[in-house]
C-alpha angles and dihedrals in degrees: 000000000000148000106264091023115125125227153150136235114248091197085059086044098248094297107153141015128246148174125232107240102175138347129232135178121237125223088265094050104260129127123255121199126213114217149202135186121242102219104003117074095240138133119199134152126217144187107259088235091053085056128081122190117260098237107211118316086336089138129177116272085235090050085042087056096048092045088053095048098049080049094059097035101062095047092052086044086062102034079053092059095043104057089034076060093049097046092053089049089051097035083049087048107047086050093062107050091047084061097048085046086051096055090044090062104042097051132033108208133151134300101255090049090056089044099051084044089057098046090046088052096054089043088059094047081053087051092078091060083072095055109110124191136195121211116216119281123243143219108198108195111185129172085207108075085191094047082053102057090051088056100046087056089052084046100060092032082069096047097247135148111241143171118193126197121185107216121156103242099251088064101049101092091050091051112032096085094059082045105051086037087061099039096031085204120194083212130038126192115196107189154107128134125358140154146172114254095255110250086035115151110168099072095191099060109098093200076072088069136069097229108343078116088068109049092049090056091042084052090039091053090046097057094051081058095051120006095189114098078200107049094044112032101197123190119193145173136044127208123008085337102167095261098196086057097043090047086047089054089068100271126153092203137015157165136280124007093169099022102256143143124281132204127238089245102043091091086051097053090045090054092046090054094056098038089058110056119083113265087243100061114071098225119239112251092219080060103058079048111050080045083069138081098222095042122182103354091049103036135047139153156125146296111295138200113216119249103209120102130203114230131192136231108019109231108252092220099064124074 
């Protein structure tokens, strides 16, 4: 085995695909792997002999169902725009004609005036052509410079404005304000790898996890910065991260409620969901959710206020 190769794990039963990051030797002179998942933000270790070789595009089923569901969820997230964009043009519309129909009826004038009404109507409906909006912008903080890169391109697939940062994870706390000073970011996502110590029993000891500890500093150190949910929408965690601590901290959002897996896209879908509803509008949790690929298990959080606003006129020069 070697480092970059990927592989699964035949005691878990070949569960999930990895990639070797670095090789150590154990006290009685075997390898240990260090892993981490493909899609799924995890961090694990395992014996070399415990590990077998990923031949081709031979992925995981786990890895095959999660493909499939982000899949499935982007292209609901921008189906779902599109016809939100579509009911406010014909809302706006039919509002507007019952008023023309009203006035019709109230007042009897000439011929030209009904005619200039109408026109002045319609030029109001057209209007709306010339709304703008901005969705929120984001800082995206990841401990995984690959994962990164995955997320910047979904991003930008789902027009959003995003900043990515690769930190490991340890260095994060030490890091985000200089960050968040230079970006000044409306969302924040804090994550990259985590894991429960395998055997663990007391779930709220965050000695038990890989780097819950410092998500819930980086969070900690953000809210000092910024003490409004509102005004700073923050997102942290990644597999298995202990959700209650991370939410304590002064998160919006967070991993994981029941411990699971999560996968590298879930922080991006939660963010789309918030920068995308207008700033006057607070955003369902079940929502953000449902927005998500690991759903309920994987994802929790708080009430949200959303982070889009509406502009007027659009400038003429810019296409």
């Amino acid at each position: 085995m070697d480092i970059g190769d990927l592989v699964v794990r035949k005691s878990y039963g070949k569960d999930i695909t990895f990639k070797i990051i670095d090789i150590k030797e154990a006290k009685d002179g075997k390898k240990i792997c260090i892993l981490k998942g493909v899609n799924l933000r995890i961090e694990a270790d395992a014996r070399e002999d415990d590990l077998e070789k990923v031949i081709g595009n031979n992925l995981s089923k786990a890895d095959i169902i999660f493909n499939e569901k982000i899949n499935a969820s982007i292209r609901k997230v921008i189906a779902e725009r599109e016809e939100e964009n579509k009911a406010i043009m014909v809302s706006m519309s039919k509002k507007k004609l019952q008023k023309l129909r009203k006035k019709r009826k109230e007042k009897e004038k000439s011929k030209q005036r009904e005619v200039e009404k109408i026109k002045e109507e319609q030029g109001n409906i057209v209007s709306k052509n010339l709304t703008f909006g901005r969705p929120g912008r984001i800082l995206h903080v990841d401990g995984d410079a690959e994962y990164l890169e995955v997320c910047l391109k979904t991003y930008k697939q789902l027009s959003l404005q995003a900043v990515g940062r690769a930190i490991a994870e340890k260095d994060q706390p030490d890091k985000i304000l200089e960050i968040v000073n230079e970006v000044k970011p409306d969302i924040v996502v804090i994550t990259g790898h985590d894991g429960m110590i395998r055997h663990t029993t007391d779930y709220m000891d965050m000695d038990n996890y890989r780097n819950t500890k410092y998500f819930v500093e980086t969070v900690r150190k953000l809210r000092e910065y910024q003490s409004s949910y509102d005004e700073l929408v923050i997102f942290a965690g990644a597999c298995q991260s202990c959700y209650e601590a991370i939410l304590d901290a002064g998160a919006n959002f967070a991993s994981s409620p029941n411990r699971v897996l999560i996968h590298c896209l879930d922080p991006v879908l939660v963010c789309e969901k918030i920068a995308y509803t207008n700033i006057e509008k607070i955003v369902p949790i079940k929502d953000v959710i449902e927005n998500t690929i690991t759903g309920i298990k994987g994802i929790g959080g708080l009430q949200t206020r959303g982070k889009y606003r509406e502009g007027f006129p659009k400038s003429s020069f810019i296409k």
